[in-house]
C-alpha positions in Angstrom: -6.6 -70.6 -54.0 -5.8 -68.7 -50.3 -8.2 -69.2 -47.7 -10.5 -66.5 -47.7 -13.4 -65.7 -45.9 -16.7 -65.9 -47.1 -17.9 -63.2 -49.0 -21.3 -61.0 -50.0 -23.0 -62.4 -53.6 -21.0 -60.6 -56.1 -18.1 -59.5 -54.3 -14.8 -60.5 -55.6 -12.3 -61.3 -53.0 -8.1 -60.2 -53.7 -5.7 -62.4 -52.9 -4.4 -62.0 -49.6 -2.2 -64.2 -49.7 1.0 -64.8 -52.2 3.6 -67.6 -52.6 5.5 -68.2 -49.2 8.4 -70.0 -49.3 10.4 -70.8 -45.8 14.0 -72.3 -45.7 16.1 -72.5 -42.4 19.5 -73.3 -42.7 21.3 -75.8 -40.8 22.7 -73.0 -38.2 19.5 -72.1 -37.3 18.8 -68.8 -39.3 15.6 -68.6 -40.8 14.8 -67.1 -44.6 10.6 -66.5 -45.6 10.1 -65.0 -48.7 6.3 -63.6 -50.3 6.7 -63.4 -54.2 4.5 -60.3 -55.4 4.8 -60.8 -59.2 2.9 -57.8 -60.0 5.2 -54.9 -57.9 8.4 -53.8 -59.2 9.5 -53.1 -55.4 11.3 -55.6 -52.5 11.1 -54.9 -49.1 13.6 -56.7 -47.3 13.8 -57.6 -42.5 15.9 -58.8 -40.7 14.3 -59.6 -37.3 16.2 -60.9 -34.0 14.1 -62.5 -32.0 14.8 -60.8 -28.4 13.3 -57.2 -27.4 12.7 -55.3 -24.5 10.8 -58.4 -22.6 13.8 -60.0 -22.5 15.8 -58.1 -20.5 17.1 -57.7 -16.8 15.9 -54.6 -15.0 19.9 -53.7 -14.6 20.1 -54.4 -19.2 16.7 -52.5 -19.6 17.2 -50.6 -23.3 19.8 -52.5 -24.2 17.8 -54.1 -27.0 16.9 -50.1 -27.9 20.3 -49.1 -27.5 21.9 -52.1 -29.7 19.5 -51.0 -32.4 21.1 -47.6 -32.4 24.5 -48.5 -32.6 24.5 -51.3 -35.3 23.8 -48.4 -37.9 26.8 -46.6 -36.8 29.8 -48.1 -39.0 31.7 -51.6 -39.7 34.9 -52.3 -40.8 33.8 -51.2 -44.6 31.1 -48.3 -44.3 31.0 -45.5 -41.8 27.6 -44.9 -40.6 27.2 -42.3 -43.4 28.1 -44.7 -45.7 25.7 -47.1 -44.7 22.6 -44.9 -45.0 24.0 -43.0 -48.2 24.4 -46.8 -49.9 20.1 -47.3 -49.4 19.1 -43.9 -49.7 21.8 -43.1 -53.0 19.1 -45.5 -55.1 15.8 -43.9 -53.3 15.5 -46.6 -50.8 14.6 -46.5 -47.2 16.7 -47.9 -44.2 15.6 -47.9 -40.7 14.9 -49.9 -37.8 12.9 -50.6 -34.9 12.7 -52.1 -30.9 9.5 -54.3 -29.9 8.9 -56.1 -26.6 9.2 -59.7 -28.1 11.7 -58.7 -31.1 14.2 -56.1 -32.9 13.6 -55.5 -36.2 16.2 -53.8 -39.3 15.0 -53.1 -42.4 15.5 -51.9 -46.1 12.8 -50.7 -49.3 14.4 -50.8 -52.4 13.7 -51.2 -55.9 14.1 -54.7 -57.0 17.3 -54.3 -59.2 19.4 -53.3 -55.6 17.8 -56.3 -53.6 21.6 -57.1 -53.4 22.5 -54.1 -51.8 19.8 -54.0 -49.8 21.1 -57.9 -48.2 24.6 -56.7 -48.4 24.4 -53.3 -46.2 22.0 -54.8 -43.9 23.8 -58.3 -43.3 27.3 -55.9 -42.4 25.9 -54.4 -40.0 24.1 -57.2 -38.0 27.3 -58.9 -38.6 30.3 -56.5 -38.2 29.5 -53.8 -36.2 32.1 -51.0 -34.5 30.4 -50.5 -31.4 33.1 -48.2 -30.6 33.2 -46.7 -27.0 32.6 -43.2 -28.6 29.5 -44.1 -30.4 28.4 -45.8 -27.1 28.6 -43.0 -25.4 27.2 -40.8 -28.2 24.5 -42.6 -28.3 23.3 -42.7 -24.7 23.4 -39.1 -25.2 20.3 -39.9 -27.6 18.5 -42.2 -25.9 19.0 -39.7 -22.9 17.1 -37.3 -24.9 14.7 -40.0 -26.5 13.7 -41.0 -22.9 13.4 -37.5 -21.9 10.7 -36.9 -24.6 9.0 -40.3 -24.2 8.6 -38.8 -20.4 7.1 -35.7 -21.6 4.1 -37.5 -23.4 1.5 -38.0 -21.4 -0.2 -40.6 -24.3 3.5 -42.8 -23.7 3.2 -42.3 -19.9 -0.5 -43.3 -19.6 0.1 -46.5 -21.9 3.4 -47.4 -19.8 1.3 -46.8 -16.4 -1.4 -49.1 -17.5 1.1 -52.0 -19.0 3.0 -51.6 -15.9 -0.2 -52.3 -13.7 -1.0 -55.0 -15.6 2.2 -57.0 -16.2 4.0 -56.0 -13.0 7.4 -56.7 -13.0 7.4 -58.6 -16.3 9.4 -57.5 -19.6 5.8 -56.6 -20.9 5.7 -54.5 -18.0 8.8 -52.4 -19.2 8.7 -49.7 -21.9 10.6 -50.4 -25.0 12.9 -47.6 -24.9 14.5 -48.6 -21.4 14.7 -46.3 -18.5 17.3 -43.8 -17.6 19.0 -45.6 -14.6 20.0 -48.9 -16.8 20.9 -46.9 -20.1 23.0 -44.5 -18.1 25.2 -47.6 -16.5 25.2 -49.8 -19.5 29.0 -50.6 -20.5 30.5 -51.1 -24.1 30.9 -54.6 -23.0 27.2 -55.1 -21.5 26.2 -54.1 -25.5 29.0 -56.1 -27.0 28.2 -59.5 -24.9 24.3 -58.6 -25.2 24.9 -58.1 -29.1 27.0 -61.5 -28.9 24.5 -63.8 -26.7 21.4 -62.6 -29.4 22.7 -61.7 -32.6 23.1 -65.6 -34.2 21.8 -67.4 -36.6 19.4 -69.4 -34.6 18.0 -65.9 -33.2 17.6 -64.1 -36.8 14.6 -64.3 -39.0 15.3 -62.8 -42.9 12.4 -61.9 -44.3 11.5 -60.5 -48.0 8.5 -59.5 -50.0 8.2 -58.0 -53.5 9.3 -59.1 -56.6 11.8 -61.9 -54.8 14.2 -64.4 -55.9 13.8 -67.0 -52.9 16.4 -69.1 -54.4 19.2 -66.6 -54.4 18.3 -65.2 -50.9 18.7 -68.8 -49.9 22.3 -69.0 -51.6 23.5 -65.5 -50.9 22.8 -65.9 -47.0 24.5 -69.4 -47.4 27.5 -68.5 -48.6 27.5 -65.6 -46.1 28.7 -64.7 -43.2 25.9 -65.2 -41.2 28.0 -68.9 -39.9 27.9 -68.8 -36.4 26.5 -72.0 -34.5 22.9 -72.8 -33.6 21.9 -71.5 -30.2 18.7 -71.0 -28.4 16.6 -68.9 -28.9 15.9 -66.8 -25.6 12.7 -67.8 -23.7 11.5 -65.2 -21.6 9.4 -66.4 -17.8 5.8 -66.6 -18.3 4.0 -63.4 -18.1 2.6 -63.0 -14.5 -1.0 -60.8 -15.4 -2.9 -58.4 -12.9 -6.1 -58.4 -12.3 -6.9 -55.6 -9.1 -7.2 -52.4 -11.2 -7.0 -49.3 -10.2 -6.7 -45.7 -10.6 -3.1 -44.5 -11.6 -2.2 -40.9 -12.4 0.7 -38.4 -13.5 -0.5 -34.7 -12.8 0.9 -33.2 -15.6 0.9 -29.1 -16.4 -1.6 -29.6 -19.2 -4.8 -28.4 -20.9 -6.2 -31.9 -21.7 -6.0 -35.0 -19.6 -5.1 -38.4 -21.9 -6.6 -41.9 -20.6 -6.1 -44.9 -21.1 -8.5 -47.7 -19.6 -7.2 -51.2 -20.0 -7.9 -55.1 -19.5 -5.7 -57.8 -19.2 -6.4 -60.0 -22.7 -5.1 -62.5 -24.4 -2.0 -63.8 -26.5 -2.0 -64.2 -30.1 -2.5 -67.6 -30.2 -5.9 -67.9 -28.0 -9.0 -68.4 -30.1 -10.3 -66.0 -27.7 -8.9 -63.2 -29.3 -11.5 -63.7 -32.8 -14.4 -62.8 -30.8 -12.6 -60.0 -29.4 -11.5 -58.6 -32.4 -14.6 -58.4 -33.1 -15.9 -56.8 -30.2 -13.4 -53.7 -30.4 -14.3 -52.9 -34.1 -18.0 -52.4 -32.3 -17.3 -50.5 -29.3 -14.4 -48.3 -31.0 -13.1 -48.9 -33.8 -14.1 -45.9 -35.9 -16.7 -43.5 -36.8 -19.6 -46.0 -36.5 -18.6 -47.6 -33.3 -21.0 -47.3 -30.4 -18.3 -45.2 -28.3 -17.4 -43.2 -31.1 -21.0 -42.1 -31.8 -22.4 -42.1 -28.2 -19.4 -39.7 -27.2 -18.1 -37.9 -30.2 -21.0 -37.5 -32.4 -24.2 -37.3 -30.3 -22.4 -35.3 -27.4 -19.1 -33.7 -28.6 -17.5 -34.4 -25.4 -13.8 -35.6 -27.1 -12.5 -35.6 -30.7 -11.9 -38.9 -30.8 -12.0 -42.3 -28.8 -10.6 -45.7 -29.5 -11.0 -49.8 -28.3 -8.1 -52.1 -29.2 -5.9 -54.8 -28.4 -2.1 -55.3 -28.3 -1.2 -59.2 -28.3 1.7 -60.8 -27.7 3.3 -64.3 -27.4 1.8 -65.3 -24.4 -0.6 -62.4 -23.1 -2.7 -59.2 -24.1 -4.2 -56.0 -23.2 -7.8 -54.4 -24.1 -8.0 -50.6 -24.0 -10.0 -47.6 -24.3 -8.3 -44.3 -25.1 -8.8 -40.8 -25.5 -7.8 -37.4 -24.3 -10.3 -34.8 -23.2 -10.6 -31.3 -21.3 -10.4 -32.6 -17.1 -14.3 -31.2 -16.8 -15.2 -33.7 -19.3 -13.7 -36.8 -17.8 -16.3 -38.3 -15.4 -18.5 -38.3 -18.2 -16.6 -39.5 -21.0 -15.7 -42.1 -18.0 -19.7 -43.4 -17.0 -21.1 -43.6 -20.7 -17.6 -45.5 -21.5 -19.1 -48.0 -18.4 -22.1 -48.1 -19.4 -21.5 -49.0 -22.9 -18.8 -52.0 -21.7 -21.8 -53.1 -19.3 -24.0 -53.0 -21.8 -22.3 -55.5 -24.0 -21.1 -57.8 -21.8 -25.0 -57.4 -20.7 -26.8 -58.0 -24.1 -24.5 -58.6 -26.6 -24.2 -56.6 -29.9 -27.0 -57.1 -32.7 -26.5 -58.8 -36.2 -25.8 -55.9 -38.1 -23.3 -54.6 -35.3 -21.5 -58.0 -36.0 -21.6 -58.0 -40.1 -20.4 -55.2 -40.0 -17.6 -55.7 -37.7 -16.9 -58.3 -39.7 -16.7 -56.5 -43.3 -14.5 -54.1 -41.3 -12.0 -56.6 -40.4 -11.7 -58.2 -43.5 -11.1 -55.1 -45.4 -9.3 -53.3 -42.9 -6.8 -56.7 -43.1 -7.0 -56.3 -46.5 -6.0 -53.1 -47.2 -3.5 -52.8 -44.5 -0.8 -55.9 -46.3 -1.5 -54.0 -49.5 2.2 -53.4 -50.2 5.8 -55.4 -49.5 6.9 -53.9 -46.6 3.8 -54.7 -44.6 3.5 -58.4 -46.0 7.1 -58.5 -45.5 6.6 -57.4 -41.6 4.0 -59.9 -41.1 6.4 -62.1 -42.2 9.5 -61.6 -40.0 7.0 -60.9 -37.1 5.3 -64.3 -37.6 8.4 -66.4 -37.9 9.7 -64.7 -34.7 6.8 -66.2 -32.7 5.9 -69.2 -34.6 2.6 -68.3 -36.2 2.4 -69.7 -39.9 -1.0 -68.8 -40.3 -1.9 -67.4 -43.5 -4.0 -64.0 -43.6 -6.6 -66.1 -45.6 -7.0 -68.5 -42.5 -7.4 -65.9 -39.7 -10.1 -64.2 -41.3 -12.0 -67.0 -42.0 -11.9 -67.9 -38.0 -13.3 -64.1 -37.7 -16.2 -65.0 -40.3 -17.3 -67.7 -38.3 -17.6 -65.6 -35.1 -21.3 -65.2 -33.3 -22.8 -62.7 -32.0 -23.3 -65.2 -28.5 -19.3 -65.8 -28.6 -18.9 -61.9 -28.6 -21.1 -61.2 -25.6 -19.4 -64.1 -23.8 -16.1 -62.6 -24.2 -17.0 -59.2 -23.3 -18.6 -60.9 -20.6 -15.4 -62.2 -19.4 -12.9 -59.1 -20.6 -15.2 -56.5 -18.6 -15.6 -59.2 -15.5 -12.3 -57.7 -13.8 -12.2 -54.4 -13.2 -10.2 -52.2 -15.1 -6.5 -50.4 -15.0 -7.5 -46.7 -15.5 -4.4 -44.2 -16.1 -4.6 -40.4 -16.4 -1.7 -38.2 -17.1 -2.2 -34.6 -18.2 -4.5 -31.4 -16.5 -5.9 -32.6 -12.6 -9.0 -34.7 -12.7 -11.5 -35.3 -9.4 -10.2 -38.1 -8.3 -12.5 -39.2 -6.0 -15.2 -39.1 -8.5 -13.6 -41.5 -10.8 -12.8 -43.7 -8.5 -16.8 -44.1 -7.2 -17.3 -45.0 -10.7 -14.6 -47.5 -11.1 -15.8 -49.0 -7.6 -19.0 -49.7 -9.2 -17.3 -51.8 -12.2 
């Protein structure tokens, strides 16, 4: 039976969790399957285990930039050929950049779960990177950059991660910035692409209706042969804790904020308690920042609390967008509800709940293969084997006390706020963030 938390009289809990099977071959590369008897689907990842964190300043987007070019041709398929092979049987390919990993992957029908390994594995192993496409594809990121820049959401989020982590990869956006992608060289890519792209750095994950077995032959007898080497271990994340006020005057009718915390990594216990604790101050329609501001005083559309973890370190924020007049008090009653907490604590029902909330949420969310088998590839990369079962029981057993302690703590330092969009009074905003 998985390891569940526990539940209301009556209520029948799914199984979250299916049969895992893990093999790593003796090069290193490592193969985690979820077998979904009851889905006629596979969803199949392959996930290299360096992103954006692990990058020099002068390499910064070359993760982003390699993921471009690997779906641009081998030796055997042109790059029309390799999305017409997935998408010829109604499947999906596509691809994506992370701070702490890079991440290709297919949806199929189970009948092409071949295919699916066959495409994807050519182009991790043999790809072009011709000069042309390098350069045709700096053209894109160019643009990519360009409209990442012209978001003041992105900018906002980048200025408060940047505050926080300081010179750290976590500090870095994803996407790179335009100085390093305009100097990167074919044979920056092609050594980058060589250093990262081995056995011992590559996860393959599948969930669906799998054959764990064959996966295990197929990527065997493959080409995937290379030796063992290390995976990369990026420095220690160096956190911030001075706050401040940051902001990006932009030529806009609505201002976009972002309020953050330094947290904590995936692995700290901490982080129960705190999951908690956003699902009460805003994590949807019921939460306390949600009614106080929304509902009761229709001063935003909508306002959000939530974390983003990594590896090794974390971030708390509070986001939402608003006309400039509105700010200073969207900004006190967002204070006053944090001091609160960390004050009094939330009640009993605030923290059932919270909890109900997180279980289902959870629940619903690794419904289908491709989210179970992105948990998957995500978890190997970092070393979590923790089932789904087993971190919702360690939410279930959170209190009430533990939750006010770690609000306690969270809202202690005081906070990163950014602001890019329509001018705000600054001066105003930061009396009230003096007062934290």
């Amino acid at each position: 039976m998985p390891d569940v938390p526990r539940s209301r009289p009556g209520r029948r809990l799914p199984q979250l969790d299916g049969a895992v099977r893990r093999t790593v071959l003796g090069n290193g590369l490592q193969i985690v399957t979820e077998d979904i008897r009851s889905t006629s689907t596979y969803s199949l990842g392959v996930f290299v285990s360096v992103g954006s964190r692990h990058e020099t300043p002068s390499m910064h987007g070359a993760s982003h930039f390699l993921e471009h070019l690997l779906f641009k041709g081998t030796p055997t398929r042109s790059a029309e050929q390799i999305s017409a092979a997935i998408e010829s049987v109604g499947g999906e390919l596509n691809a994506y950049t992370a701070k702490e990993h890079t991440c290709f992957y297919a949806r199929v029908l189970h009948s092409d779960a071949e295919l699916a390994l066959d495409v994807l594995t050519d182009m991790i192993i043999n790809p072009l990177i011709t000069p042309h496409d390098v350069d045709a594809e700096r053209a894109v990121i160019m643009d990519e950059i360009s409209m990442h820049t012209d978001d003041p959401v992105e900018l906002a989020v980048d200025a408060v991660a940047g505050e926080i982590f300081g010179t750290s990869g976590l500090g870095r956006p994803v996407i790179g910035s335009a100085a390093a992608v305009t100097t990167l060289t074919r044979r920056q890519i092609l050594h980058y692409w060589r250093r990262h792209y081995h056995p011992g750095c590559l996860v393959v994950a599948a969930a669906g209706k799998v054959d764990h077995d064959r996966l295990v032959e197929r990527l065997s007898a493959g080409d995937l042969q290379r030796s063992q080497a290390a995976v990369p271990r990026p420095k220690p994340t160096a956190i911030s804790h001075r706050g401040g006020l940051l902001m990006h005057p932009l030529p806009l009718e609505q201002s976009s904020v972002v309020l953050g915390f330094p947290s904590h990594g995936i692995f700290d216990a901490c982080r129960f308690p705190l999951g908690l604790l956003s699902l009460v101050i805003g994590g949807g329609m019921s939460s306390r920042l949600f009614v106080e501001i929304r509902e009761r005083r229709g001063l935003t559309y909508g306002i959000d609390a939530g974390e983003t973890a990594y590896s090794d370190a974390g971030l708390w924020s509070v986001e939402w967008q608003c006309a400039p007049g509105k700010l200073v008090q969207i900004l006190e009653l967002v204070r006053s509800t944090l001091a609160e907490i960390a004050a009094h604590g939330i009640t009993e029902e605030e923290l059932a709940r919270a909890k109900g909330q997180m279980w289902g949420q959870t629940a619903l969310s690794y419904e289908g293969p491709g989210s179970r088998m992105s948990r998957l590839g995500v978890n190997a990369v970092l070393g979590d084997d923790r089932t789904l079962g087993e971190l919702l029981r360690c939410f279930d057993h959170v209190t009430a006390e533990q939750v006010r302690a770690e609000a306690e703590v969270l809202f202690g330092h005081p906070p990163t706020l950014a602001i890019a969009g329509a001018r705000v009074p600054a001066r105003r905003i930061e009396s009230i963030l003096s007062r934290w």
